[in-house]
N, C-alpha and C positions, 0 to 999 in steps of 0.2 A: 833403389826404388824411389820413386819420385816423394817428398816429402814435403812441408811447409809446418813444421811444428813449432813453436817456438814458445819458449822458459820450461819448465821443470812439469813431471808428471800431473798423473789426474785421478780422482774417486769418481768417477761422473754417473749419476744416477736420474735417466729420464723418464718422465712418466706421461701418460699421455690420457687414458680414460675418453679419449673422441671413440662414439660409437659409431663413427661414421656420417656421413653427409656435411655441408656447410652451412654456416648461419642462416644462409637463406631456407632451409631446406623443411622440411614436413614441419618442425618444430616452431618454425622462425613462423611459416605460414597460418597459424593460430590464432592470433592478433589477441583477442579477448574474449571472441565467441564460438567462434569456430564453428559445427555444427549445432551447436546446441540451443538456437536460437534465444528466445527470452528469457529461458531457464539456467541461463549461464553455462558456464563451459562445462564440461564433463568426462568422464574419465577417456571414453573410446573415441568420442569426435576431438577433444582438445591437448588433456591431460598426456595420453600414453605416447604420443607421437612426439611429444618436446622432451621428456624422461627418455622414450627412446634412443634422440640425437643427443641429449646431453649429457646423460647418466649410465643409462644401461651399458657402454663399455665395460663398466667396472662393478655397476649392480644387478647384476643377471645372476641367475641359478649357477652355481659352482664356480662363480667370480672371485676375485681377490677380498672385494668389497664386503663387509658383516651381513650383507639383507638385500636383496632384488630386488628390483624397480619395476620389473617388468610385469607384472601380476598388480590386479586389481587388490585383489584381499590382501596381498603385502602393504601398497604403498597405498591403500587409504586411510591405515593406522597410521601411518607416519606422514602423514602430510602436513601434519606442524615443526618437525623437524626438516622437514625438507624447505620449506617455506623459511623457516629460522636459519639453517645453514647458508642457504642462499642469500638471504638480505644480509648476513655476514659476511659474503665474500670468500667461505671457508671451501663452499663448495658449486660449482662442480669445477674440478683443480684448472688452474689456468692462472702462470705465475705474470705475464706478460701483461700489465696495466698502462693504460694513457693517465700521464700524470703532468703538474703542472711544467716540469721541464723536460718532456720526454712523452710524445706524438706519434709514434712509429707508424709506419706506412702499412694497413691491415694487411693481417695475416690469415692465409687457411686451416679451415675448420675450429675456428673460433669456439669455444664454448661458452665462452659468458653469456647470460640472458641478456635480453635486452630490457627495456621497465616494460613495456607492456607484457612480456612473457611473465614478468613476476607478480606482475598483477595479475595475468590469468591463474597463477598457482596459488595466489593468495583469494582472488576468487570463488575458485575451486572448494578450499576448506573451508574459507566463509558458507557458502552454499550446501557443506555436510556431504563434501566429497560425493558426488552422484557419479553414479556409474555411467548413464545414458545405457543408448541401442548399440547392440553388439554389429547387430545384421547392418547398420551403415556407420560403422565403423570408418574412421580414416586411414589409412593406410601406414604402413610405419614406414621411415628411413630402416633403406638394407642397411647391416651392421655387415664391418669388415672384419671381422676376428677370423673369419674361416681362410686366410691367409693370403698370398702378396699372385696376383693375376700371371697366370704364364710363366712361372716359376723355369727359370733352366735349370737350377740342380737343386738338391736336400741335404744338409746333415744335421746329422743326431749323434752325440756321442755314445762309443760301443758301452761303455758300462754306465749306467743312471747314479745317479748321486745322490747320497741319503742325507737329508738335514735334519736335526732334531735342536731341541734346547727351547732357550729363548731369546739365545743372542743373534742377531743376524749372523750372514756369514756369505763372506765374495769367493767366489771359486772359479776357475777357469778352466777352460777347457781348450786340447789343440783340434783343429779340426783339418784335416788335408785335402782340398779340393782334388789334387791331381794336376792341377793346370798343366800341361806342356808349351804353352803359347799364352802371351800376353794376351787377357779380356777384359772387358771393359762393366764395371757392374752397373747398371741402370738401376734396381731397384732390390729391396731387403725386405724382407718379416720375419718374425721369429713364430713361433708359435708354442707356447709354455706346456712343456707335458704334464706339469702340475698346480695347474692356477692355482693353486691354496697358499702356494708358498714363492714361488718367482714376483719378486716385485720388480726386477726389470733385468734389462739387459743390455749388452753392451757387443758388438761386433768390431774386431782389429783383421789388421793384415799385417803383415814380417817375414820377411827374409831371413830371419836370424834365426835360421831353423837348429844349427847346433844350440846354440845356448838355450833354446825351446828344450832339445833332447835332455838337456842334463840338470833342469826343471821339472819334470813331470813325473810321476810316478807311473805304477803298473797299472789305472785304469785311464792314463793319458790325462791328467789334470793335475793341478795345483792351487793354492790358495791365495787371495790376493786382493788385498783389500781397493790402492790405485792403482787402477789402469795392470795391463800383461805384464808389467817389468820386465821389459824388451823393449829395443826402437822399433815402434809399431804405428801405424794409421789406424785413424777410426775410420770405421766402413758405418755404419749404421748405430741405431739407439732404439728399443722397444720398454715399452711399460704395461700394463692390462689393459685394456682398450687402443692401446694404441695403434693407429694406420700405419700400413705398410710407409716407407719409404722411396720414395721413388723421387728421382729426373723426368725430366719430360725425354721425348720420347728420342730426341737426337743428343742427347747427353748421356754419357758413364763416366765411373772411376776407373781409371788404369789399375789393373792387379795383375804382374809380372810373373812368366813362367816361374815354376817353383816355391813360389809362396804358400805359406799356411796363415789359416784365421785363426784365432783367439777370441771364445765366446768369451767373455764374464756375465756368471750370473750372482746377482744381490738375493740370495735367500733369504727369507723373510719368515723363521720357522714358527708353527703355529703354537709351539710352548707346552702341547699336549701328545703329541706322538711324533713319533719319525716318519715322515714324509719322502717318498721316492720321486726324482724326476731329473727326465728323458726331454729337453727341450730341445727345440727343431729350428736350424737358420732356416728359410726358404733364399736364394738370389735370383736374380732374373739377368741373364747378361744381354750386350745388344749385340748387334747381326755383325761383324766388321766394325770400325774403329769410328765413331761417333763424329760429329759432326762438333760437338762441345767436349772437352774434358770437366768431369768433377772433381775437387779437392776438398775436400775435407782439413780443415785448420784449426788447429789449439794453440790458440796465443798468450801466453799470460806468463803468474807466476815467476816474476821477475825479481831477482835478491838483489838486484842493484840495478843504479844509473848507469847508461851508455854512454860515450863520447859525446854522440849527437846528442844527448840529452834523452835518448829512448830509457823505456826499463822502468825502473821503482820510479816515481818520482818521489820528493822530499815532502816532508810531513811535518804538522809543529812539534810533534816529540820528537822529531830524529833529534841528533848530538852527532853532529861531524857527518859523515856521509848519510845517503837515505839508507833507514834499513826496514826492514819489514817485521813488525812487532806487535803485535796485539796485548797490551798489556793486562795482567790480572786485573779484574773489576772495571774494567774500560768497557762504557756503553760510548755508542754514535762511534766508535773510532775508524776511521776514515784510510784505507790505502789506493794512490791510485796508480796506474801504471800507463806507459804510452808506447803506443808503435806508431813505425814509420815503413809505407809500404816500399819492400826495397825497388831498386832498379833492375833487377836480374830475377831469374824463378830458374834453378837447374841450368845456370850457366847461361841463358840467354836470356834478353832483353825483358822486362815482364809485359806481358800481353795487356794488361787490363783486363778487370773481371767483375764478372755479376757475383752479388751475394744473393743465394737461391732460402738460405734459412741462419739461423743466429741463433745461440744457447749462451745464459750465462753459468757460472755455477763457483760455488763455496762448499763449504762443509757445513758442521754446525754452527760453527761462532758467528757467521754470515746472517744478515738480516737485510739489507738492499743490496743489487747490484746495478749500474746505468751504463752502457755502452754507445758510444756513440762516434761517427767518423766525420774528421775536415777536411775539407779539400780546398788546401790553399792557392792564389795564383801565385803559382812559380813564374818567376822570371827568371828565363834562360844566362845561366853567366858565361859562359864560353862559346862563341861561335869555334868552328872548323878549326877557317882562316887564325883563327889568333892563335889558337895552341900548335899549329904546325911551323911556325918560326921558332919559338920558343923549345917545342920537343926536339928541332931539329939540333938546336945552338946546345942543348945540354947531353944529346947523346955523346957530340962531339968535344964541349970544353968540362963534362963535370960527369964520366964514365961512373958508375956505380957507388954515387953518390947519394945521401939516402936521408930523411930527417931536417933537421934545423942543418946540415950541413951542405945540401942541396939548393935551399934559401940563400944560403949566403953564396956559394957557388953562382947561382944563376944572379944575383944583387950583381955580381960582381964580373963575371966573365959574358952573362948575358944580356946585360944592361939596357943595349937599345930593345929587346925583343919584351923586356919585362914594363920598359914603359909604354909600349904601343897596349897593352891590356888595357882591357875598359879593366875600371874599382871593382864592379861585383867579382869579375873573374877572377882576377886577382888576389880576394881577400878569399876565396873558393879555394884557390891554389894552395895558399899556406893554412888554411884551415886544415885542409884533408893531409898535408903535410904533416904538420904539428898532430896529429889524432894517429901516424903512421898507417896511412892508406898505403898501398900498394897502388891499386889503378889510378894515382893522382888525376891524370889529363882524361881518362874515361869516365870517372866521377863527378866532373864539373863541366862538361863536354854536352850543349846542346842535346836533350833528348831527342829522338826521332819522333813523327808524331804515333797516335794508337796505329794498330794495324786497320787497315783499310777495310778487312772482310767485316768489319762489327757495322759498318753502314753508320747511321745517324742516331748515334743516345742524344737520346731526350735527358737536359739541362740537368745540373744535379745540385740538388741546393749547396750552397758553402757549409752550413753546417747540418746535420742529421743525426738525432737520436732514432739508432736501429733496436735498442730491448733495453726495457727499466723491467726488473723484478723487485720491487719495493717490499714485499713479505716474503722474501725470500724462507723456501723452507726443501730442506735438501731432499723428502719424502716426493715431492713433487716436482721434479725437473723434466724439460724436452725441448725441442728444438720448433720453433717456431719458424715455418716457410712462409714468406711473402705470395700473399694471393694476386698474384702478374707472370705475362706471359715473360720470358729471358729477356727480351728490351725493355720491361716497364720494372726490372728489378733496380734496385740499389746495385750502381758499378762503384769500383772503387780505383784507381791508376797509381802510377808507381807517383813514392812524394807526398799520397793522402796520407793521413795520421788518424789513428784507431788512438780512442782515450777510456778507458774504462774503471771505474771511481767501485770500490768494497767497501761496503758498510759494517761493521763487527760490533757484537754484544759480548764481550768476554765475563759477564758479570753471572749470578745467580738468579737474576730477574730474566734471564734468557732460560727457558721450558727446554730448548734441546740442550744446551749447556749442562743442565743437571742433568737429564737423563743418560749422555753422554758421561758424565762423572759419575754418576751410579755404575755403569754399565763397567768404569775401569774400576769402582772401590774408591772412589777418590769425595771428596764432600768439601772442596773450592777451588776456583779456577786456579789456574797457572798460564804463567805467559805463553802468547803462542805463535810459534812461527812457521815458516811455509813447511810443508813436509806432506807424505802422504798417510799419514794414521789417522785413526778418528777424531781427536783433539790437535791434530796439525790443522790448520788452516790453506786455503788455495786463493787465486784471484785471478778469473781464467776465462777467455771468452773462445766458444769454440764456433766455428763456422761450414758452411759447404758450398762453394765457392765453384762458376762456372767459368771457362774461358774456352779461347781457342790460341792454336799460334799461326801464326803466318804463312 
């Protein structure tokens, strides 16, 4: 099955709380007075319709959330906490901030307020919370919780799963579509059969349906804290409020005859009883074979440097190679890691492609993460023309010759063919040599240009910050989609370079660290390195990436 994963597993937990609509929408349209004219804003003309689009996902009657937003008599007691959480930033969740080195190009359904919305709320309780007139009420944004439009199939697994305690707890479930025939997934929702206790969820796909059988138990499930433990794709991410997922409308993911999904759910037990639940994928697939393919990508996680210089990069505490350490008591500590978009996707050439959304994500130790892509001018080193004298001279005087032996072979037997190279190609040649490429001459080999069907992308700056999470806090993770149609996204082509910088608190001044340490018995840090347990750490940027091929 088609893949693009690249360094080591994941705990990935996203959270989303959009009650639906966008910035622009019933809430955004408020301004300061709304209907309420001179008497200031009010609960039904100004108030309930911005709580609506920015809260209610998550604070509505039988939510995930302590208390509902959506009733008058609830939220006029609490309009100083709301009004305080918000000029803190705490709330309403939205880890995605514009900050001094990091600009990202807006994203849909925004939650942040904007200042005059928090003026209207702080308004509002100045004013002694007035209710206004019901009867010209403003209208609310529809909420999307009741599940993903035009669903093509459902599952639920056959036995519900009981959580209790007070420790969280990841569990997975196999789910078997049936597929007989490769489909394509357009679009995903989950729907939590027990919002008290699912704080999110996680959708895979895999082929690796034995090693699933001898995993699972007698109610089809198993426990698991990163990611299926299986070579698996992520298809989708849900949190309480969260929107469906979806492509636009000529885009899916390829899911191959005979595959199974892998739900994971993050239970989040309520500490006073045992809790049942039955959660529900909804997918929606599209008609025949889409127009765009979607990929889904987890890139990170890298325990060392490449050849090319990809992977860990080095740090001032490394000693001798870069490694990846978070040291006990280490605040600000800094890992970062580099890709290099390859030249090939599945054996053929890489298309070039749009980035449709971007996630970063850590564990606890984790406190910012910045991601950001370059797109260098490459200068082409090898025409055609030059490497077909050369390939021809060494088939025939240096047969199965391989390494620094092949250099001197060709120094030596091929001489005129090696001086007619221009320098770039050249020093191309015995780079990829010396590193033990295989495709020497296809490595350094003039690229072809993009495929022709993408029409005219508009210019793509040299450099772009696509997601800073600066308060990074793992309760709250999602994927953030670019609000543009597929040409007005972030492309990326083979040769760009993805940089993405981990911030870590290893110390007792970090709130999740302790908690995290209670949670194992433990009462001080220890070093920490990549791994998938609660006190392992990750450094990991995941994507969902549109293309086509030729």
């Amino acid at each position: 099955m088609k893949r693009w994963i690249v360094g080591a597993g994941m705990a990935l937990a996203v959270v989303g709380c959009d009650a639906g609509g966008s910035d622009g929408g019933a809430g955004g349209g408020a301004g300061g007075a709304g209907g309420a004219g001179e008497a200031g804003p009010t609960w039904h003309a100004d108030v309930a319709p911005l709580l609506a689009e920015k809260c209610a996902g998550c604070h509505h009657a039988g939510g995930i959330a302590p208390f509902a937003l959506d009733d008058y008599g609830q939220a006029r007691g609490l309009a100083p906490l709301i009004v305080a959480t918000v000029e803190s930033g705490r709330m309403p969740p939205w880890g995605a901030q514009d900050t001094e080195e990091c600009q990202p190009r807006p994203f849909k359904d925004d939650l942040r307020l904007k200042p005059e919305q928090l003026d209207l709320l702080r308004a509002w309780q100045a004013a002694g919370t007035p209710e206004g007139d019901a009867a010209t009420a403003a209208p609310l944004p529809e909420r999307t919780l009741d599940g993903l439009t035009n669903p093509t199939l459902t599952m639920t697994p056959t036995v519900p799963f009981v959580t209790e305690g007070v420790r969280d707890q990841f569990r997975c479930f196999v789910l078997d579509p049936g597929f007989t025939d490769e489909v394509h997934v357009n679009g995903a929702h989950f729907l939590a059969g027990n919002p008290l206790v699912v704080h999110h969820a996680l959708l895979f796909v895999t082929d690796e349906t034995d090693e699933l059988a001898g995993m699972t138990d007698e109610d089809g499930g198993y426990d698991c804290f990163g990611g299926p433990a299986v070579d698996a794709q992520l298809v989708a991410a849900w949190a309480p409020g969260g929107i469906p997922m979806e492509f636009p409308a000529n885009a899916g993911m390829p899911v191959p005859a005979g595959a199974k999904f892998v739900m994971q759910i993050h239970y989040h037990p309520t500490g006073m009883t045992a809790e049942e639940d039955a959660t529900t994928v909804q997918l929606r697939l599209t008609d025949g074979t889409p127009e765009f393919l979607a990929l889904p990508a987890l890139i990170g996680n890298f325990n060392r440097a490449d050849d090319n210089g990809d992977g860990l990069q080095p740090d001032p505490t490394d000693v001798g190679p870069p490694a990846f350490n978070v040291p006990a008591g280490a605040r600000g500590h800094v890992e970062t890691m580099r890709f290099t978009v390859p030249s090939e996707l599945d054996g053929r050439r890489f298309p070039g492609m749009f980035i449709h959304s971007v996630a970063s994500h850590m564990h606890y130790v984790g406190t910012d993460m910045r991601i950001e892509v370059r797109r260098p001018e490459l200068t082409p080193p090898c025409e055609t023309a030059e490497l077909d004298a050369l390939q021809s001279c060494m088939d025939e005087k240096c047969p199965g010759q391989a390494g620094p032996a092949s250099v001197a072979c060709a120094q030596q037997e091929c001489a005129a063919a090696v001086e007619a190279l221009s320098g770039q190609c050249g020093e191309c040649l015995v780079a990829q040599v010396q590193a033990g490429v295989e495709d020497v001459y296809g490595g350094c080999r003039v690229p072809p240009p993009l495929p022709a069907q993408y029409g005219a992308i508009a210019d793509q700056p040299a450099e772009e910050c696509l997601l800073q999470t600066p308060d990074w806090d793992f309760a709250w993770q999602r994927f953030y989609a670019y609000d543009a149609p597929i040409e007005g996204l972030p492309f990326v082509k083979a040769g760009d370079v993805f940089e993405f910088r981990c911030t870590y608190d290893n110390s007792m001044d970090n709130p999740f660290v302790r908690e995290a340490l209670r949670q194992q018995g433990l009462d001080a840090p220890h070093d920490v390195a990549l791994g998938e347990e609660t006190l392992d750490e990750m450094c990991l940027m995941a994507m969902t990436l549109l293309y086509k091929w030729e």
